[in-house]
C-alpha positions as CSV (number, residue, x, y, z in Angstrom):
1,X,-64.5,-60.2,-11.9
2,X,-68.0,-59.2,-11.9
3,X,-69.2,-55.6,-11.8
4,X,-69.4,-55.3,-7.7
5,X,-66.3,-56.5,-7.5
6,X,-64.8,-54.1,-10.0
7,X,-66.6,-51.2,-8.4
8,X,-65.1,-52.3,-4.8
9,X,-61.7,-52.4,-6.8
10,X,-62.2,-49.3,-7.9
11,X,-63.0,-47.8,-4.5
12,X,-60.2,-49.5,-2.6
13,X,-57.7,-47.9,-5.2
14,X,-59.0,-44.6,-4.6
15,X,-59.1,-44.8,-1.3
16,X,-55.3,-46.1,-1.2
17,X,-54.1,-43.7,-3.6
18,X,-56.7,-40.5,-3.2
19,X,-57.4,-39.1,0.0
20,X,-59.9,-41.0,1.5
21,X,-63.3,-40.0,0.1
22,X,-65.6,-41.5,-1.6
23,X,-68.5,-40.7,-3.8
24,X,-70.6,-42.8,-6.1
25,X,-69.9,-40.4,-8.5
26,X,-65.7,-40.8,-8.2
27,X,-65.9,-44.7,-8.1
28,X,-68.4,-44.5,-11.1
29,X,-66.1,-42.0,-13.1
30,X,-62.9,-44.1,-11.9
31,X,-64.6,-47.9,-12.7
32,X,-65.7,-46.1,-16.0
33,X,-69.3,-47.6,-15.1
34,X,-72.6,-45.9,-14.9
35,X,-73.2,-44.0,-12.1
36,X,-76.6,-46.1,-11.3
37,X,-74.2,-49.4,-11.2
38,X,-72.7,-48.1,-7.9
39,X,-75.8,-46.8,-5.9
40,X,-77.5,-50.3,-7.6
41,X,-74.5,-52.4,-5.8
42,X,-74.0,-50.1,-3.3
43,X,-77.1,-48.6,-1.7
44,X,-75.0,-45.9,0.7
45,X,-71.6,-44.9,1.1
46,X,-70.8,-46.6,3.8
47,X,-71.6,-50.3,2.1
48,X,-68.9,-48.6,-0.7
49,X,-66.4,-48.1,1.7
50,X,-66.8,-51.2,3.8
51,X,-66.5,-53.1,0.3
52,X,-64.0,-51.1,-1.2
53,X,-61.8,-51.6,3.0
54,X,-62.5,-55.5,2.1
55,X,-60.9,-54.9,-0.8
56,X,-57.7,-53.5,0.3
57,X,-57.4,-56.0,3.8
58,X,-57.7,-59.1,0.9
59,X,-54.6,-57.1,-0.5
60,X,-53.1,-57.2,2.7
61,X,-53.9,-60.4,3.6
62,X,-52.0,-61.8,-0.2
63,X,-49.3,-59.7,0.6
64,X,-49.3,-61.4,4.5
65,X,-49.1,-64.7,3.1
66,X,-46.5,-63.5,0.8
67,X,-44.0,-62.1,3.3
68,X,-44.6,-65.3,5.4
69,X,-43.6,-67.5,2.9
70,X,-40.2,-65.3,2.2
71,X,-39.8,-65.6,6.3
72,X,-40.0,-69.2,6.1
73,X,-37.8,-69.9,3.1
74,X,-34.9,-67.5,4.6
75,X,-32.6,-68.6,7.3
76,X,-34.3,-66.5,10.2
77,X,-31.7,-64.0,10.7
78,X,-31.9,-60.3,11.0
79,X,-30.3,-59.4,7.7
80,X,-32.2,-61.5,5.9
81,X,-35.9,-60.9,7.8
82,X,-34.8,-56.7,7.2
83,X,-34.3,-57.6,3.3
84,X,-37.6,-58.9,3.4
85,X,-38.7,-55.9,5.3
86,X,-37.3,-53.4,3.4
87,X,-38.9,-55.0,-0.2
88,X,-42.2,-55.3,1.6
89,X,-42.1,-51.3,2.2
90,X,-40.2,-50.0,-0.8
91,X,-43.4,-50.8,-2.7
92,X,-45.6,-47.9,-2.3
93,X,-49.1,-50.0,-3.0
94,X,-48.4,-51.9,-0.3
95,X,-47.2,-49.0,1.9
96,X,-50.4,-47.0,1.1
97,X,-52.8,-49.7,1.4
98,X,-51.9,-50.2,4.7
99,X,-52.2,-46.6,5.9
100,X,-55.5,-46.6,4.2
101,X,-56.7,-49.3,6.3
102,X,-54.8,-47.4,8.9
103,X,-56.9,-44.1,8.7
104,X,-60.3,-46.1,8.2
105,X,-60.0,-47.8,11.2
106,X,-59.1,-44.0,13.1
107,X,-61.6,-42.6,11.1
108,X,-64.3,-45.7,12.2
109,X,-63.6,-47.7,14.9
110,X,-66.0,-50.4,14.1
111,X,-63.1,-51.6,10.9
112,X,-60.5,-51.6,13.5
113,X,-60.5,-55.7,12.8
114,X,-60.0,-55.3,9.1
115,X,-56.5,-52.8,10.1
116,X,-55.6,-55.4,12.8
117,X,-55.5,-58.3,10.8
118,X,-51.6,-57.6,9.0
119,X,-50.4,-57.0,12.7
120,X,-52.1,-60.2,14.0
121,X,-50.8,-62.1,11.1
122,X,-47.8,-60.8,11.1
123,X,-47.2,-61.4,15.0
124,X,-48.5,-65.3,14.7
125,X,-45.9,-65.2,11.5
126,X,-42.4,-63.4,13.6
127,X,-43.5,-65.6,16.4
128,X,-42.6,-68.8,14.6
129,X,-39.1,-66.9,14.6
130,X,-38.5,-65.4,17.8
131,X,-40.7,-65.2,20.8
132,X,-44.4,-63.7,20.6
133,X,-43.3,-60.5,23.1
134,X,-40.3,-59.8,20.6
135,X,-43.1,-60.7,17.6
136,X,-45.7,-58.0,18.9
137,X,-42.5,-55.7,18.8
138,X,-41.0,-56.2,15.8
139,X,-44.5,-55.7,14.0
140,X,-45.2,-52.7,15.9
141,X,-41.3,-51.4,14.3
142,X,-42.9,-52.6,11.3
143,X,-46.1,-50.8,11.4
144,X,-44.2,-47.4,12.2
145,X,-41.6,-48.1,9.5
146,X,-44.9,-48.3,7.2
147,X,-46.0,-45.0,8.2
148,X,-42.4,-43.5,7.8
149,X,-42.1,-45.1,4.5
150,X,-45.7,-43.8,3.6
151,X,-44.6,-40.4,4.4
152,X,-41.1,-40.5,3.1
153,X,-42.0,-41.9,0.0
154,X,-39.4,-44.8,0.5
155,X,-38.6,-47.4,3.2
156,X,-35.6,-46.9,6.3
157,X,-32.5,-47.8,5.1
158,X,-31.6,-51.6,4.9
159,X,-28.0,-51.0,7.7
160,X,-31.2,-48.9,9.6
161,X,-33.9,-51.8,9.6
162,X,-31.1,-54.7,10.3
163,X,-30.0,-53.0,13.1
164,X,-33.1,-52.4,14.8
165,X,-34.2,-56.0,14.1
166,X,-31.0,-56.9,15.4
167,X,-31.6,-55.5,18.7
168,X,-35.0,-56.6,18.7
169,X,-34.5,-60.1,18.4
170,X,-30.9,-60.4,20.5
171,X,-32.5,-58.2,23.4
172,X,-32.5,-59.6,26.8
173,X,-35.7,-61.1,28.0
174,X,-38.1,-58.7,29.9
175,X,-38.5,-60.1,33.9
176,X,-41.8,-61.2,35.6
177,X,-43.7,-57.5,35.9
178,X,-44.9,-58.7,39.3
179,X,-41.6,-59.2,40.2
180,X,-40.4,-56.2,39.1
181,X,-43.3,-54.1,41.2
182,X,-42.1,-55.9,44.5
183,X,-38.5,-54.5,44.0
């Protein structure tokens, strides 16, 4: 890893684990470089930030391919897709990266796309399990159940999580909406 990498690294893990700001200074003091390395890499803040958010969405998107490939190798049921669930968010990295990218994207809508991109994957992923209406709602369950564990400080309880999967997938299927204005 060369030195603009290890700066970004260092400003994505404060940013996960800190609360949200950054300085040259900070990253300097917490990638024990020089503080000219970061303003040489890194002419203004807001290049830091947007490397150090690149960062933490590569995290995300390893950790994506990672929960798809658990997905794929279980047997598609509830249980088993809310054991995968619960691991994901029982490990707290994971939990606070994704807030982080979360409250960046609040924070500045222009990196809305780099906090989009677990929820699109992870939609395309359910939808190769269920259909893509009960895939957008399961990940949107699973994007709040992020934010509880983040605050929390654990993940919902496994019974919790099957259960609402369980409903989730075994729901009845919604009606036309045009239909349902006519009525």
């Amino acid at each position: 890893m060369g030195r603009r990498d290890e700066i970004a690294a260092a400003a994505a893990e404060l940013l996960r684990d800190g609360d949200g700001t950054l300085t040259h200074r900070r990253v300097a003091e917490h990638a024990r470089v020089p503080l000219g390395s970061t303003t040489y890499y890194f002419a203004s803040l807001d290049d830091l930030t947007a490397a150090a958010l690149e960062h933490l969405a590569a995290q995300v998107d390893a950790d994506l391919a990672e929960t798809a490939e658990s997905l794929e190798a279980g047997d598609g049921t509830p249980e088993t897709i809310a054991a995968i669930f619960h691991e994901y968010l029982s490990d707290q990295d994971r939990v606070r990266t994704e807030t982080a990218l979360y409250f960046a994207a609040v924070a500045r809508p222009e990196l809305t796309g780099l906090s989009r991109r677990w929820f699109d994957g992870m939609v395309d992923i359910l939808s190769r399990l269920t259909d893509r209406e009960t895939a957008q709602l399961m990940a949107v369950f699973v994007d709040g159940a992020c934010m509880h564990a983040a605050l929390q400080e654990r993940p919902l309880d496994l019974p919790v999580l099957e259960g609402l999967i369980r409903t989730l997938m075994h729901r009845p299927p919604t009606s036309d909406h045009s239909e349902a204005r006519q009525s």
